[in-house]
One Martini backbone bead per residue (centre of mass of N, CA, C, O) as a GRO file, in nm:
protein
  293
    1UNK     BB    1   1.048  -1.029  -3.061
    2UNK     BB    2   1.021  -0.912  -2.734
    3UNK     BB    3   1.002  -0.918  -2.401
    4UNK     BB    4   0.849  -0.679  -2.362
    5UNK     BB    5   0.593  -0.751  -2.526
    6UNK     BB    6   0.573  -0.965  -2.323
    7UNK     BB    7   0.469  -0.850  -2.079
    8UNK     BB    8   0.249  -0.649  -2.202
    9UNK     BB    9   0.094  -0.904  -2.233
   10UNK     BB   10   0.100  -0.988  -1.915
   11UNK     BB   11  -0.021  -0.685  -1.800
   12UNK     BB   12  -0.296  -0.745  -1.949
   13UNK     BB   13  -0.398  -1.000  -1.876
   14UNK     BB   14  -0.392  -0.936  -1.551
   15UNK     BB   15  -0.556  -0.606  -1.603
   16UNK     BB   16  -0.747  -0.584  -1.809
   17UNK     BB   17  -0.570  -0.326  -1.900
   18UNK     BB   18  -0.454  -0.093  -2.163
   19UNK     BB   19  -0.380   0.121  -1.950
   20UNK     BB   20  -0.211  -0.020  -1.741
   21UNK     BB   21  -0.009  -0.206  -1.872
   22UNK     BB   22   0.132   0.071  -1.986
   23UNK     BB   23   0.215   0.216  -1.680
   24UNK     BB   24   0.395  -0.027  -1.635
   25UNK     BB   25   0.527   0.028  -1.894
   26UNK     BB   26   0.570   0.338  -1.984
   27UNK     BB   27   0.328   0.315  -2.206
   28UNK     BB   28   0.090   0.384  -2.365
   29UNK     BB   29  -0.220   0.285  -2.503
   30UNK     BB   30  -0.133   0.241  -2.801
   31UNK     BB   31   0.076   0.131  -2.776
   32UNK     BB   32   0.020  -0.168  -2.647
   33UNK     BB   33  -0.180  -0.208  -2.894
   34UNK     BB   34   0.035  -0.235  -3.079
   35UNK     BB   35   0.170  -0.463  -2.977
   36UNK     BB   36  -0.019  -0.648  -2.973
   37UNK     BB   37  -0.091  -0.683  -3.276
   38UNK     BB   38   0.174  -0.768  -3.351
   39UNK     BB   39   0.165  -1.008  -3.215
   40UNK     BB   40  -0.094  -1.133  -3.360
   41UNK     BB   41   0.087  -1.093  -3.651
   42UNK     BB   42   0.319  -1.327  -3.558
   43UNK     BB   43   0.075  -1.527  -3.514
   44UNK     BB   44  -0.238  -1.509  -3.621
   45UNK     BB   45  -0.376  -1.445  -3.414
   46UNK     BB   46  -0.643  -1.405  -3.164
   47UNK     BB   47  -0.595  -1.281  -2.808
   48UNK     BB   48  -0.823  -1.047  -2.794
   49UNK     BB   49  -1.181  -0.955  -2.701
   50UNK     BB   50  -1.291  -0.698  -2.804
   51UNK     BB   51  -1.499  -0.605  -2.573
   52UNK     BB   52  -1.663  -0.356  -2.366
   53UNK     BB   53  -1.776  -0.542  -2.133
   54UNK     BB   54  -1.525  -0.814  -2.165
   55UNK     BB   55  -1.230  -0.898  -2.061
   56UNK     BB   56  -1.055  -1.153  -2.292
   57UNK     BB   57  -0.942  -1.427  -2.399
   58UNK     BB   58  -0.814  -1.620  -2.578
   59UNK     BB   59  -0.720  -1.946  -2.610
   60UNK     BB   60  -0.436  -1.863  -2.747
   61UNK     BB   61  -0.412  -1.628  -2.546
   62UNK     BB   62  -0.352  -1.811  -2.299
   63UNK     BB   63  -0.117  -1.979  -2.406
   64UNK     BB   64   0.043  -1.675  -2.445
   65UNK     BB   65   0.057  -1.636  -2.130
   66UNK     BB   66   0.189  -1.900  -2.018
   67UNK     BB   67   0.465  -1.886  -2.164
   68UNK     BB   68   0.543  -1.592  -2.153
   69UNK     BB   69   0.584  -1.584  -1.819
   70UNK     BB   70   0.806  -1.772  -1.823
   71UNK     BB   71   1.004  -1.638  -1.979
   72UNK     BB   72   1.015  -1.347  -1.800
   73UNK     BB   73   1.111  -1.474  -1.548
   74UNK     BB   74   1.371  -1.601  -1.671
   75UNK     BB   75   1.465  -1.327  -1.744
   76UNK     BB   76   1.440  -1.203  -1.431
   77UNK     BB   77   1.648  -1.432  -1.323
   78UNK     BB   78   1.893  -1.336  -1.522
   79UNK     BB   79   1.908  -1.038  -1.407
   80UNK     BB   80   1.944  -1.083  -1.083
   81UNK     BB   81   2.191  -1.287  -1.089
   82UNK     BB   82   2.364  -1.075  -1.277
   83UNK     BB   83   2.334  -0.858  -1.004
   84UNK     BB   84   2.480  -1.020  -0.793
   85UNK     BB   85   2.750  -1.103  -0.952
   86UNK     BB   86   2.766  -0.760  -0.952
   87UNK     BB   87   2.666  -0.620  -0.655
   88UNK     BB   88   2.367  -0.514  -0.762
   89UNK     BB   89   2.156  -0.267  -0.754
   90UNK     BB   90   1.800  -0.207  -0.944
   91UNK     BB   91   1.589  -0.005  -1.076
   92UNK     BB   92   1.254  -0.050  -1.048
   93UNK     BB   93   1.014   0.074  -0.787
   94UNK     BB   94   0.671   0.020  -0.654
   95UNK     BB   95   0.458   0.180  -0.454
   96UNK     BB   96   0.165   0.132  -0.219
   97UNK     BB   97   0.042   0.336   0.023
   98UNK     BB   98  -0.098   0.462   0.290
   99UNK     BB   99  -0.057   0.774   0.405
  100UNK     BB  100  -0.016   0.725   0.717
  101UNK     BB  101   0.253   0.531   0.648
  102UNK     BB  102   0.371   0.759   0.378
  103UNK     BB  103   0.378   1.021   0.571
  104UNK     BB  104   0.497   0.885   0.866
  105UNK     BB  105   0.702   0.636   0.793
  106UNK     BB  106   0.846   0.565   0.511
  107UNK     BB  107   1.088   0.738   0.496
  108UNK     BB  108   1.336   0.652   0.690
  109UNK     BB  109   1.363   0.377   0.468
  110UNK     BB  110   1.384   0.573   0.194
  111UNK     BB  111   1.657   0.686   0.324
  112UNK     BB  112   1.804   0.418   0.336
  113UNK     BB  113   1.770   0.274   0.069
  114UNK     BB  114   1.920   0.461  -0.088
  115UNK     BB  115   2.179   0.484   0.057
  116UNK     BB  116   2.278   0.183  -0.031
  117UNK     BB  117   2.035   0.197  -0.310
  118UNK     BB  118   2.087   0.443  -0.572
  119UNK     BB  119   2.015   0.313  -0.826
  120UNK     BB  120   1.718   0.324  -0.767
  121UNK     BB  121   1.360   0.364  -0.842
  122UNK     BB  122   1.144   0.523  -0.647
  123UNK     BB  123   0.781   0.461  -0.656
  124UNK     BB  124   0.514   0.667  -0.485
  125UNK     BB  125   0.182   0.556  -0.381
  126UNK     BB  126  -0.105   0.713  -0.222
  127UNK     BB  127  -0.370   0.509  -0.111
  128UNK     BB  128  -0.631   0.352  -0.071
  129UNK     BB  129  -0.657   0.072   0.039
  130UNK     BB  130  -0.798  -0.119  -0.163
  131UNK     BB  131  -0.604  -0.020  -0.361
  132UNK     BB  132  -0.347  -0.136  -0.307
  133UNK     BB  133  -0.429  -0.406  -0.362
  134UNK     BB  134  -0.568  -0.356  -0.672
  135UNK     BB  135  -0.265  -0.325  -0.767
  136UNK     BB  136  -0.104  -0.603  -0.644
  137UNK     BB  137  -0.264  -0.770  -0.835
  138UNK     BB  138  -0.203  -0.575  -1.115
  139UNK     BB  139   0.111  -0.524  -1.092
  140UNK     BB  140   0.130  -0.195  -1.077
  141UNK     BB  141   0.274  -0.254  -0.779
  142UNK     BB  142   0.511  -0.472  -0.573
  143UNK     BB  143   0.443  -0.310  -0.327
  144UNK     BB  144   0.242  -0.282  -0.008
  145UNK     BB  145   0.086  -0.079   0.244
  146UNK     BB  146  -0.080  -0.175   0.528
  147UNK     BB  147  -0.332  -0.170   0.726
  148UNK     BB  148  -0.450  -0.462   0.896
  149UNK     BB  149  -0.397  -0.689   0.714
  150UNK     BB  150  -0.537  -0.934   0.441
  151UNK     BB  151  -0.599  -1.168   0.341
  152UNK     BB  152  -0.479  -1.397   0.052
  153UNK     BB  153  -0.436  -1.614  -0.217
  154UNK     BB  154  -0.222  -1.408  -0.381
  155UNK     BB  155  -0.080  -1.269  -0.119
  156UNK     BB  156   0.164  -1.159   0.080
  157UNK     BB  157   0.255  -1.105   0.398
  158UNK     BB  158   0.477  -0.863   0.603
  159UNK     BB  159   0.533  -0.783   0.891
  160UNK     BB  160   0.549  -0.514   1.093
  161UNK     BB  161   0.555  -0.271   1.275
  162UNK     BB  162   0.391  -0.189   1.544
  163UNK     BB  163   0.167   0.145   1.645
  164UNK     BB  164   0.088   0.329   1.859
  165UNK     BB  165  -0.197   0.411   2.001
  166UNK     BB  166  -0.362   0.741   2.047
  167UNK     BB  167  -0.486   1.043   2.216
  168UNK     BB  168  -0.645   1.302   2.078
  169UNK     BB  169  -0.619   1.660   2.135
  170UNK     BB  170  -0.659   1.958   2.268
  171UNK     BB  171  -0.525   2.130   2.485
  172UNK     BB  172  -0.836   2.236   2.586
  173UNK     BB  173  -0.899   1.922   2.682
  174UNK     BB  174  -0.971   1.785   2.959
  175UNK     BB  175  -0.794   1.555   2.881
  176UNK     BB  176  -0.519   1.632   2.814
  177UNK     BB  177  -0.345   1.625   3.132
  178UNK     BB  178  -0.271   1.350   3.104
  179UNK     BB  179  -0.061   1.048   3.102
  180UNK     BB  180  -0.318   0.854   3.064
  181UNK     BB  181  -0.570   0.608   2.931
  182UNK     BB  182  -0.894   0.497   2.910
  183UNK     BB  183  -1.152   0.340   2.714
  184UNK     BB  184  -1.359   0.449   2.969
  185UNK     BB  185  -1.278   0.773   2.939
  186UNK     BB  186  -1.452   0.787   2.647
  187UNK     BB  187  -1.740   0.731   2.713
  188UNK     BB  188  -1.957   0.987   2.517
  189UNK     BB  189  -1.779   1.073   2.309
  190UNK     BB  190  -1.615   1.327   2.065
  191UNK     BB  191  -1.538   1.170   1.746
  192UNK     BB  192  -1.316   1.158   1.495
  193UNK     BB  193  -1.267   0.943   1.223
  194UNK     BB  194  -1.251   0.721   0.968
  195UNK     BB  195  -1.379   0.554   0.740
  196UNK     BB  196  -1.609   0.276   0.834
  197UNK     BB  197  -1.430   0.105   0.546
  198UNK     BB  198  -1.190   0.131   0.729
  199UNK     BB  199  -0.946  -0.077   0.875
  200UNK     BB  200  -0.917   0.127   1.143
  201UNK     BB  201  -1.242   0.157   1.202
  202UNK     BB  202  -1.303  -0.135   1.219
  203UNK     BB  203  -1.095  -0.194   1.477
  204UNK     BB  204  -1.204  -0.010   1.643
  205UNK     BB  205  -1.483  -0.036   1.679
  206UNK     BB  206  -1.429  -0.355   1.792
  207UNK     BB  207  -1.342  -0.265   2.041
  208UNK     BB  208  -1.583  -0.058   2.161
  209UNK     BB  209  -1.740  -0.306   2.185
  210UNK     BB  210  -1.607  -0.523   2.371
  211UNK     BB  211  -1.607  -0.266   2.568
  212UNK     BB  212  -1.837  -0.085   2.611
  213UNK     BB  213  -1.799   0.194   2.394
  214UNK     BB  214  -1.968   0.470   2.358
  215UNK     BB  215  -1.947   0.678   2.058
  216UNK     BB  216  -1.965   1.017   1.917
  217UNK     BB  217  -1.972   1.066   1.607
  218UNK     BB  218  -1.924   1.367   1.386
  219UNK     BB  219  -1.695   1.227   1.165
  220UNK     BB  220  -1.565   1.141   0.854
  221UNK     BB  221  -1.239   1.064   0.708
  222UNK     BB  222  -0.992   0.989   0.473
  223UNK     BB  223  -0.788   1.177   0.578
  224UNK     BB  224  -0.516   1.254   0.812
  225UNK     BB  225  -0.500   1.563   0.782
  226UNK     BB  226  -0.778   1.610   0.810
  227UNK     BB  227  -0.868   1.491   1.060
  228UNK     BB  228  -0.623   1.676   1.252
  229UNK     BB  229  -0.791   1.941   1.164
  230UNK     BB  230  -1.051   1.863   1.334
  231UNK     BB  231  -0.870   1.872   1.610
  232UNK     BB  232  -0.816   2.124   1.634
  233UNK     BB  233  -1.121   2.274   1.623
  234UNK     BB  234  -1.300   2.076   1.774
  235UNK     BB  235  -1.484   1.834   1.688
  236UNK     BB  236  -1.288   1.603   1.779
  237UNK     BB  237  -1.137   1.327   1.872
  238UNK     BB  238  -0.869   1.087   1.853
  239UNK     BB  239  -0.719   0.747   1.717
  240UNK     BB  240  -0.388   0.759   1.664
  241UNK     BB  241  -0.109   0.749   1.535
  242UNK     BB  242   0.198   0.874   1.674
  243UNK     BB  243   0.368   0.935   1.425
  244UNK     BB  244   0.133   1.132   1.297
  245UNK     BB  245   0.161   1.381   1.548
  246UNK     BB  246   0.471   1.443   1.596
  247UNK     BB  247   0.436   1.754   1.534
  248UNK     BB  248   0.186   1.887   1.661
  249UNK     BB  249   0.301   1.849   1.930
  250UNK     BB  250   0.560   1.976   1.916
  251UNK     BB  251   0.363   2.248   1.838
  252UNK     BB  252   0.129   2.261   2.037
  253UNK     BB  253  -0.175   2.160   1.853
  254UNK     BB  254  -0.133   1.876   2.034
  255UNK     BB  255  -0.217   1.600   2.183
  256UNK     BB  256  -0.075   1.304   2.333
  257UNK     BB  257  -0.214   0.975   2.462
  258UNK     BB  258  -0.143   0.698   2.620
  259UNK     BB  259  -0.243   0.427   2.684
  260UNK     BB  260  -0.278   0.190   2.887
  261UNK     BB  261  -0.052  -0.068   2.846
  262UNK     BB  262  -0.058  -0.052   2.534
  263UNK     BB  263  -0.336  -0.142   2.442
  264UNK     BB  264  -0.286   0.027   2.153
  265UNK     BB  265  -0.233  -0.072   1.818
  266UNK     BB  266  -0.106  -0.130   1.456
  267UNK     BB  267  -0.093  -0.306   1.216
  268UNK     BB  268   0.156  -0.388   0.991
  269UNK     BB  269   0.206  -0.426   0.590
  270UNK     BB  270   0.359  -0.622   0.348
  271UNK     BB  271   0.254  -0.657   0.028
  272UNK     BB  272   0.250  -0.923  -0.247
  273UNK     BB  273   0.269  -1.106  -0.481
  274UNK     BB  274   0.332  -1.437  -0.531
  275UNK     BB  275   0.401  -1.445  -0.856
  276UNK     BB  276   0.577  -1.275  -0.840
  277UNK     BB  277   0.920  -1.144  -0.918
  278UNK     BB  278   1.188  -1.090  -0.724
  279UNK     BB  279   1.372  -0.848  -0.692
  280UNK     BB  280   1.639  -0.735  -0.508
  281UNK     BB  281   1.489  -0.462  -0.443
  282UNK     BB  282   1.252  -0.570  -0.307
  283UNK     BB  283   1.390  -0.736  -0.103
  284UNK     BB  284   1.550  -0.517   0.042
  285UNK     BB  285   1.319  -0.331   0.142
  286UNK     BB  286   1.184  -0.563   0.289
  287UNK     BB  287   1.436  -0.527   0.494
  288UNK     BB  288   1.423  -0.265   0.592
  289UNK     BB  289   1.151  -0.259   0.703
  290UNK     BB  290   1.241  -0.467   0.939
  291UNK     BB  291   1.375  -0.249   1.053
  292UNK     BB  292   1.363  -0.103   1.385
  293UNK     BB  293   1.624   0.137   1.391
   0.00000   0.00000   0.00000
């Protein structure tokens, strides 16, 4: 029996599901299927109670899940200093991270870590806020990027660069002609922005609570780059990350205005599982994340 088989049956323990721990390891739903059942025959008892209701382990299967887990680790313990000491880094890193962070954050990071680290294969899921956490949680990508980050008792947070919210409006629109702008002179405003259920618009909503600040939403949208794109034909302006506007400004189809004494920006955070072993990989792509320039 190999110790790939027994990840697969420790990622299938962790995530409850035949689909995601095969593509944590890169085989089909059948393959991991199978790979279960040798284990069961290797070993004569039943370790999964295939219910359509709920996945459950068997007593026995808790059990091979508890030694599995230590083996695995030890493994990758000794695959890590084993590259520590022949000074490589290499493997596979699977990130996922909310759009805005992914599509215009992220990459002169990813351009930063290769360069360094060529051995390595990033593969980049963009998903959103929720998902993020729920891939990170059932081991199917190693880091979360996520803004406004929430504890959690099982994932560790590494605080990143936070980045300034800018006040976003079509060239021809009354305030465009500002160098800066308060808070006070949305109040009544036409706005689109991120859905009520999103980290972005939940703190953004209770900052405008604290300061009595009512502004008329039109419109809100999942997707960054349509959010953008609402604002670009008038639809209403918006309070987005500074970084993500940068190229429409550029273009001249978005004005960007900074709140006076920059006092809106966005925290951003690396999310990891606290149990999950950190790989070389790992570690050093969160030490680039956190280099600010």
């Amino acid at each position: 029996m190999q110790i790939e088989s027994l990840k697969v049956f420790c990622d299938l323990a962790e995530t409850e599901s035949f689909t995601k721990a095969g593509f944590i390891n890169n085989v089909s739903q059948s393959a991991t299927s199978q790979m279960i059942t040798a284990i069961e025959k290797r070993f004569n008892t039943h370790l999964v109670e295939r219910s359509k209701k709920k996945f459950r382990l068997t007593r026995e299967g808790q059990m091979l899940y508890e030694y599995s887990k230590q083996i695995v680790n030890t493994y990758d313990s000794l695959h890590s200093n084993l590259q520590q000491i022949k000074d490589v880094v290499s493997g596979t890193l699977r990130v996922a991270t909310v759009y805005s962070i992914g599509l215009h954050s992220l990459p002169p990071f990813v351009k930063r870590f290769l360069k360094d680290y060529p051995a390595v294969n990033i593969h980049v899921e963009y998903r959103h806020a929720e998902q993020v956490y729920e891939d990170v949680l059932s081991n199917i990508v190693d880091i979360g990027l996520v803004a406004y980050p929430n504890n959690h008792a099982n994932l560790a947070i590494v605080p990143l660069k936070s980045e300034p919210l800018v006040l976003v409006c079509p060239p021809a629109h009354p305030l465009s002609g500002k160098s800066d702008i308060t808070l006070d002179q949305l109040k009544g405003a036409d706005m689109v922005g991120f859905g009520t259920d999103t980290p972005t618009r939940k703190a953004l909503d209770k900052v405008f609570r604290h300061q009595k600040v009512a502004v008329n939403y039109k419109a809100s949208y999942d997707n960054i780059e349509t959010l953008k794109r609402a604002v670009e034909i008038g639809t209403g302006i918006a309070v987005l990350s500074a970084c993500t506007v940068e190229k429409e400004v550029s273009a001249g189809l978005l004005c960007a205005i900074p709140f006076q004494g920059g006092t809106l920006s966005r925290p951003q955070g690396a999310i990891y599982k606290t149990t999950k072993f950190m790989t070389p990989a790992v570690k050093h792509f969160i030490s680039v994340l956190q280099e600010t320039e």
